[in-house]
VOBA-1610 file (N, C-alpha, C; in pm, whole numbers, padded with zeros to 5 digits, always signed):
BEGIN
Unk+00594+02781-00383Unk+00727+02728-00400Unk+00718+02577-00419Unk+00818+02550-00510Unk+00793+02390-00538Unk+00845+02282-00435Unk+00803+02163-00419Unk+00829+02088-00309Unk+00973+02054-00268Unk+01011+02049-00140Unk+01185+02017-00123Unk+01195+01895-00134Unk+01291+01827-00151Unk+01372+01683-00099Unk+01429+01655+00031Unk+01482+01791+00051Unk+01622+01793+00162Unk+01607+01952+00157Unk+01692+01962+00271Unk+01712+02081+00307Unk+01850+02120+00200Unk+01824+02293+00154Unk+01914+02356+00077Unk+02075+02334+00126Unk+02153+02338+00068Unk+02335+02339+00077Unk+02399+02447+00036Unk+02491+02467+00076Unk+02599+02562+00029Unk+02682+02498-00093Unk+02711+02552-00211Unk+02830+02487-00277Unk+02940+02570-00297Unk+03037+02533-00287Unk+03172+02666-00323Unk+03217+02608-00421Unk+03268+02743-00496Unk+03357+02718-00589Unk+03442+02848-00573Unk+03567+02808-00673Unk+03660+02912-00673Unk+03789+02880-00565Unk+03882+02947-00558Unk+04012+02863-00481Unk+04084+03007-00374Unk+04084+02953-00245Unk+04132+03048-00184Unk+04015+03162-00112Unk+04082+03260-00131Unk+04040+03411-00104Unk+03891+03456-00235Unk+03917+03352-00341Unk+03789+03425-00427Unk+03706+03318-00425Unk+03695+03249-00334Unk+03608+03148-00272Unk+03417+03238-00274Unk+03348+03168-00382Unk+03229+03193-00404Unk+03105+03106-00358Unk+03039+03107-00271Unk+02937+03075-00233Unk+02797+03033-00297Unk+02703+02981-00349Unk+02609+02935-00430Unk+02486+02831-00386Unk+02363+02866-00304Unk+02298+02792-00263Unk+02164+02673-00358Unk+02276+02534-00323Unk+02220+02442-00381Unk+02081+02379-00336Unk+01963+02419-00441Unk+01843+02351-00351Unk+01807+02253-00412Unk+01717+02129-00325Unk+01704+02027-00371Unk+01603+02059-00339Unk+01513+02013-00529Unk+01359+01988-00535Unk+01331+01872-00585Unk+01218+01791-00523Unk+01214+01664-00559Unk+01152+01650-00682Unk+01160+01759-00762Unk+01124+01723-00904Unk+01239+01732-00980Unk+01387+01774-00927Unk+01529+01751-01020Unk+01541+01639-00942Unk+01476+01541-00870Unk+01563+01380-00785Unk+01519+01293-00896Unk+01626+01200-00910Unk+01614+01109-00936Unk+01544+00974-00928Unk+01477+00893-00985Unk+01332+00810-00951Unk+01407+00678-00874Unk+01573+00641-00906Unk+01609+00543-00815Unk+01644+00575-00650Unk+01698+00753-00661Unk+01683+00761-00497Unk+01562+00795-00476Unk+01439+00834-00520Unk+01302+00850-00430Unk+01310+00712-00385Unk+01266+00568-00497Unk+01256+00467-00412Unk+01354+00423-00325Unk+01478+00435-00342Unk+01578+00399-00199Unk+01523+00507-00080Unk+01450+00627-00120Unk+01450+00674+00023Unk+01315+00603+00099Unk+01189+00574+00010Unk+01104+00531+00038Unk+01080+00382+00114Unk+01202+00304+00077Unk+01260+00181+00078Unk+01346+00150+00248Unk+01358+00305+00234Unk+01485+00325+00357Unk+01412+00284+00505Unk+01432+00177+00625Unk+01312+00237+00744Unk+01380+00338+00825Unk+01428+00417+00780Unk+01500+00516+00906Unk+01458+00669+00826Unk+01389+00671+00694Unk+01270+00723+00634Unk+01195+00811+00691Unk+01193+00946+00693Unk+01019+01014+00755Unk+00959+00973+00713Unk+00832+00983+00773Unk+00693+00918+00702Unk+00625+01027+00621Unk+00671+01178+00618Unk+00647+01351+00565Unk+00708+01287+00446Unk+00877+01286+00433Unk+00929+01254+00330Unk+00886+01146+00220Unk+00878+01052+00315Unk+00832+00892+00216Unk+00700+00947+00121Unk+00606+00985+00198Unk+00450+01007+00167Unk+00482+01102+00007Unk+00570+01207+00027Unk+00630+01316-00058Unk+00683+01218-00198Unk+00720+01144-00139Unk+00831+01098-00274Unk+00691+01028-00341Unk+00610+00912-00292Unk+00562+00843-00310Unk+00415+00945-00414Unk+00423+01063-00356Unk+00319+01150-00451Unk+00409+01217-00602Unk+00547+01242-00583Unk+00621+01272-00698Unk+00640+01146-00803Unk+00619+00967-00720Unk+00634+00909-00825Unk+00504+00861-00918Unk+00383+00896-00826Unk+00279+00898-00910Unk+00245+00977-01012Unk+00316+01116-01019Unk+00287+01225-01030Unk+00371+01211-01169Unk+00510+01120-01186Unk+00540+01062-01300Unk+00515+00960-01372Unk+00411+00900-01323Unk+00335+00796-01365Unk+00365+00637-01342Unk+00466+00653-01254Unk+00510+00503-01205Unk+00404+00459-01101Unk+00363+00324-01112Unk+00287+00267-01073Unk+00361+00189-00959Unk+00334+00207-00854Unk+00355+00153-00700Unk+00293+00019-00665Unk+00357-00091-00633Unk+00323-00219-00583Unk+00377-00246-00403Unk+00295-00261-00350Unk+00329-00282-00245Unk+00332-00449-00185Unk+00495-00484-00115Unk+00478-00659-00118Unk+00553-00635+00021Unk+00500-00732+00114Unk+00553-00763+00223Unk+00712-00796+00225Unk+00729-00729+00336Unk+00880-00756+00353Unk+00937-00853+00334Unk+00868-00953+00408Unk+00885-01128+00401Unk+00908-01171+00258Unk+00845-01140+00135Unk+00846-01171+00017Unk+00910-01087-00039Unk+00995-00982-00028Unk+01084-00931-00075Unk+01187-00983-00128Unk+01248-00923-00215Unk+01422-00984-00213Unk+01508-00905-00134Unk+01656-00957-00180Unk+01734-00816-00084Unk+01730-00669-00183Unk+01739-00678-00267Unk+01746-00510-00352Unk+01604-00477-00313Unk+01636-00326-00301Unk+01471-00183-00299Unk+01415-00237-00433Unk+01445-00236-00524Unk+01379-00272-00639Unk+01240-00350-00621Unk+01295-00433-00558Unk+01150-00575-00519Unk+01044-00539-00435Unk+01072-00448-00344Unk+00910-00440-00245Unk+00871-00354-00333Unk+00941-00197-00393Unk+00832-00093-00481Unk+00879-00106-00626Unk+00831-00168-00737Unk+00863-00123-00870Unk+00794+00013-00909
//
C-alpha cells in the first residue's frame, strides 16, 4: 500500500436522508510540494512524518538545503528550498 500523509476522512455528500458517505485518503504522493515543506518546516512536526515527506521530496527530485534557524528568514521557504 502506498505511503499515507494523514490519517483517512470521511467526506459526505448528498443532502439530508440521502446523505452518502466516501472515504477520503491521503497519500503523500497526491500532497502538494508547498504543504510537505510547511509540514517539514512545522516544529510541532513528527519526526515519522517529517523524515516521510522529506523522502517524497527527494523522490521528486527537489533538492533539500538545510540553514540554521538563526539565518533563516520568516517564510518556510528559506530554511528548505
Amino acid at each position: 500500500m502506498p505511503t499515507k500523509f494523514k490519517a483517512d476522512g470521511l467526506e459526505w455528500s448528498g443532502r439530508f436522508a440521502d446523505k452518502k458517505s466516501k472515504v477520503k485518503k491521503y497519500f503523500i504522493k497526491q500532497t502538494a510540494k508547498s504543504e510537505l515543506l510547511e509540514y517539514i518546516n512545522n516544529p510541532n512536526g513528527k519526526p515519522k512524518i517529517k523524515q516521510k515527506c522529506r523522502h517524497e521530496l527527494t523522490r521528486r527530485g527537489v533538492k533539500l538545503i538545510k540553514v540554521p534557524q538563526s539565518e533563516s528568514t520568516q517564510w518556510f521557504g528559506g530554511r528548505l528550498k
